[in-house]
C-alpha positions as CSV (number, residue, x, y, z in Angstrom):
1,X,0.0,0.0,0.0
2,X,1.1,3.0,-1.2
3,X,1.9,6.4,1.8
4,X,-0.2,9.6,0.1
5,X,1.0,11.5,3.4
6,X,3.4,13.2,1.2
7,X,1.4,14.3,-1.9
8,X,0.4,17.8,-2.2
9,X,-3.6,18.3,-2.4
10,X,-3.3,18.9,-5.7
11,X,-2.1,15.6,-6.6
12,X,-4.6,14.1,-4.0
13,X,-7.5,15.6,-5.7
14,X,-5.9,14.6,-9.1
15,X,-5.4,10.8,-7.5
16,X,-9.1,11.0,-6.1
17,X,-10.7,11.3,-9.7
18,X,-8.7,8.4,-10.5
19,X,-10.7,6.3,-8.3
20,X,-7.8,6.2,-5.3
21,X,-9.1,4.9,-2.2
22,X,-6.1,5.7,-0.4
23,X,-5.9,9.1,-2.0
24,X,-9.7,9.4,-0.7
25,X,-8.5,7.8,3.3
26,X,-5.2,10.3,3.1
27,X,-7.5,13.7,2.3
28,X,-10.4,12.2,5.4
29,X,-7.1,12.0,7.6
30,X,-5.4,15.1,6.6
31,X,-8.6,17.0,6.9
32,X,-11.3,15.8,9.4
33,X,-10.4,17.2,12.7
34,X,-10.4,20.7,10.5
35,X,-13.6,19.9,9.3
36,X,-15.3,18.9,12.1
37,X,-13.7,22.3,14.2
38,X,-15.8,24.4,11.4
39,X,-18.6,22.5,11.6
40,X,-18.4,22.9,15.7
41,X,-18.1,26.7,15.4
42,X,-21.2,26.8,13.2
43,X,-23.8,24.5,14.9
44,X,-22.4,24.1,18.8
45,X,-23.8,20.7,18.3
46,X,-21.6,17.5,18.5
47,X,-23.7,15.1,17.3
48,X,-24.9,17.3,14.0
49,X,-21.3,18.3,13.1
50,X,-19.7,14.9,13.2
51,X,-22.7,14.1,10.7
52,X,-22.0,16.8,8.7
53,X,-18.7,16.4,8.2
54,X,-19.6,12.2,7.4
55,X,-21.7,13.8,4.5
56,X,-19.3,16.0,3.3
57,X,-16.9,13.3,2.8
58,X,-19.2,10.7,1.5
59,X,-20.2,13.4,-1.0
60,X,-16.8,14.2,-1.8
61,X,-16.3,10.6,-2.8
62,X,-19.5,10.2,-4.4
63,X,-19.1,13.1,-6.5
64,X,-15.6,12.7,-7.3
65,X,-15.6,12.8,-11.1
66,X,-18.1,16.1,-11.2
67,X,-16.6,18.3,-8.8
68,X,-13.3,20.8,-9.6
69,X,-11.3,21.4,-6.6
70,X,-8.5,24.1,-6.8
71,X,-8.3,24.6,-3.5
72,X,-8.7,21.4,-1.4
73,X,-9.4,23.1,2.2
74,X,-11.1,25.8,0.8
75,X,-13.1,23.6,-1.1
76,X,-14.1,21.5,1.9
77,X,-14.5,24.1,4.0
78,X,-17.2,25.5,1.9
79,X,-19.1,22.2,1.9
80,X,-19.0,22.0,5.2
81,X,-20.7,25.5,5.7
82,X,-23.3,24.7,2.8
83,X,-24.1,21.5,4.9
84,X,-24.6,23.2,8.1
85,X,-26.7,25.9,6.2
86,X,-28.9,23.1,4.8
87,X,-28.8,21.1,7.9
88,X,-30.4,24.7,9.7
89,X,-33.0,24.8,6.7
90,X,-34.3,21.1,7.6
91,X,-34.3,21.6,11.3
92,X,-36.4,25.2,10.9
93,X,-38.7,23.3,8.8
94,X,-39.3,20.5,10.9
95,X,-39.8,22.4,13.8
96,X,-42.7,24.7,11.5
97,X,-44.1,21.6,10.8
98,X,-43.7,19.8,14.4
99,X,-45.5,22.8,15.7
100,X,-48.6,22.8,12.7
101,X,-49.4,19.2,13.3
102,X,-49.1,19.9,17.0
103,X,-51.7,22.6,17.2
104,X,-53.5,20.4,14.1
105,X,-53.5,17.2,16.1
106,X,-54.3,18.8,19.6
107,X,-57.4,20.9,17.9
108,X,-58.5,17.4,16.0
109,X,-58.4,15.6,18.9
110,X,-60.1,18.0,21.3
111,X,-63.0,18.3,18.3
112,X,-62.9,14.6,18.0
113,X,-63.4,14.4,22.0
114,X,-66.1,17.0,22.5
115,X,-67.6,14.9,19.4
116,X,-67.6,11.8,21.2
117,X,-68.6,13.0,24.8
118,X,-71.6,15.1,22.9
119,X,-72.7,11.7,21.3
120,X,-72.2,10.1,24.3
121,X,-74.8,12.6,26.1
122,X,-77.4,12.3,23.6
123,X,-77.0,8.5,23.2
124,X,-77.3,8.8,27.3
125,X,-80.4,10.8,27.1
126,X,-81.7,8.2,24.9
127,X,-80.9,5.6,27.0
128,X,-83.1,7.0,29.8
129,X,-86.1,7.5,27.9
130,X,-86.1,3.7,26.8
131,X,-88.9,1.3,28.4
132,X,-87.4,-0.2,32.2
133,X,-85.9,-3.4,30.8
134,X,-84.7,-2.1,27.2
135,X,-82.9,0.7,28.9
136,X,-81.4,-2.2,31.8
137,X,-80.3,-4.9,29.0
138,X,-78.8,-2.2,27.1
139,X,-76.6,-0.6,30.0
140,X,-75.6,-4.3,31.3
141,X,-74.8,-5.1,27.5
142,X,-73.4,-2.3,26.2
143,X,-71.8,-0.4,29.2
144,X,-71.1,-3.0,31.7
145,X,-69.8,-5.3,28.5
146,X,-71.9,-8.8,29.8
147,X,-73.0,-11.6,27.8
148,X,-76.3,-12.0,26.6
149,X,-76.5,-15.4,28.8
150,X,-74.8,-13.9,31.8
151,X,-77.5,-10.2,31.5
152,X,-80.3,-13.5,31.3
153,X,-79.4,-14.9,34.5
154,X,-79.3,-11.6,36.2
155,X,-82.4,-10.2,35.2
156,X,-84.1,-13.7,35.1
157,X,-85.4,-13.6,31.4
158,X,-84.3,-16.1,28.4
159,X,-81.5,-15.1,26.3
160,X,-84.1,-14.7,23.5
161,X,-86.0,-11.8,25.5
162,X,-82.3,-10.1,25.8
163,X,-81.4,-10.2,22.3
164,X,-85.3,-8.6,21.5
165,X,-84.5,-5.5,24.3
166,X,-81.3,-5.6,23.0
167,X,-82.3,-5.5,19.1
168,X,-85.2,-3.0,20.5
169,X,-82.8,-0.7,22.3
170,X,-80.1,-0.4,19.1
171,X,-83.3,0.2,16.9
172,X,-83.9,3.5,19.3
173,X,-80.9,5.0,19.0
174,X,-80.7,4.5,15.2
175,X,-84.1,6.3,14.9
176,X,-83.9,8.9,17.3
177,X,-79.9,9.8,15.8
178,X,-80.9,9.1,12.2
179,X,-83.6,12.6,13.2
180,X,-80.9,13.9,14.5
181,X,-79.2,14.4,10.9
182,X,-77.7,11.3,9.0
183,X,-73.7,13.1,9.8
184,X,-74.1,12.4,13.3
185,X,-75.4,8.7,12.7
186,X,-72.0,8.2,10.4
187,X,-70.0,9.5,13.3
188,X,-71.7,7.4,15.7
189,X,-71.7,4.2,13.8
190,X,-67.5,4.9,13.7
191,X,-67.5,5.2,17.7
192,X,-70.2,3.6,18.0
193,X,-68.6,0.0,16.7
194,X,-66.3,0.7,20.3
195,X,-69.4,-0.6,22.5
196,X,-70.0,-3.7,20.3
């Protein structure tokens, strides 16, 4: 293996476009700790710089055939900056769009929780306007989550007569929501399906 440590950066650069690896390792070493200073200065974050400098390299590599370097430092140095430049870009917008979807998400969800407590209120108001034993098979069914056979033995009636209040009951709601307005009867029927 040949020792690039004494080549100029001209003939480094000149050996890169020739595909040397060791031309590619001896510019990393000569120049990283540089580098990674720069980047340090720019962003007083650790983590970020060390990346940024990783990506300048790689792209160094990568575009080794496009790229005209007459001044190898220089040249690196500039990278470096355009990275951390970019790298602030990204962060600014995710932080714009962390804080959107935040308010977005927390205004959905306190819509989609009024929503639900609303339709729970009027589906509770229903509820107590139902006949003595459709209102009681409904509340052990679909509030206290028994089996038809187990709300049977409690209230002493065949499973058949629960299933009938039950049927009964459901048939309500449907009515008295689908008067209501058909939107609220689609909402329901989507939280709704978390009783059955």
């Amino acid at each position: 293996m040949l020792n690039y440590s004494g080549h100029t950066d001209h003939e480094l650069t000149f050996l890169l476009k020739e595909d040397e690896h060791e031309a590619f390792t001896e510019i990393y070493n000569r120049y990283w700790k540089k580098m990674l200073l720069i980047a340090w200065n720019h962003s007083n974050n650790n983590d970020a710089s060390k990346d940024i400098v990783h990506e300048v390299f790689i792209s160094l590599w990568e575009r080794r055939h496009q790229v005209e370097i007459l001044n190898l430092p220089a040249f690196l140095a500039t990278s470096v900056k355009f990275s951390i430049y970019k790298y602030y870009q990204r962060e600014s917008r995710r932080t714009e769009l962390a804080r959107q979807n935040y308010e977005f998400n927390e205004l959905c969800h306190d819509e989609e929780k009024l929503d639900a407590l609303f339709l729970q209120e009027y589906i509770n108001g229903i509820v107590e306007e139902m006949p003595e034993r459709c209102q009681l098979v409904f509340r052990y069914s679909r509030e206290m989550g028994m089996k038809n056979n187990e709300i049977a033995d409690k209230i002493n009636v065949t499973e058949k007569a629960v299933e009938a209040n039950l049927t009964r009951a459901l048939k309500i709601i449907r009515t008295e929501l689908k008067n209501y307005g058909w939107a609220v009867l689609i909402t329901l029927h989507a939280i709704y399906s978390l009783f059955k």
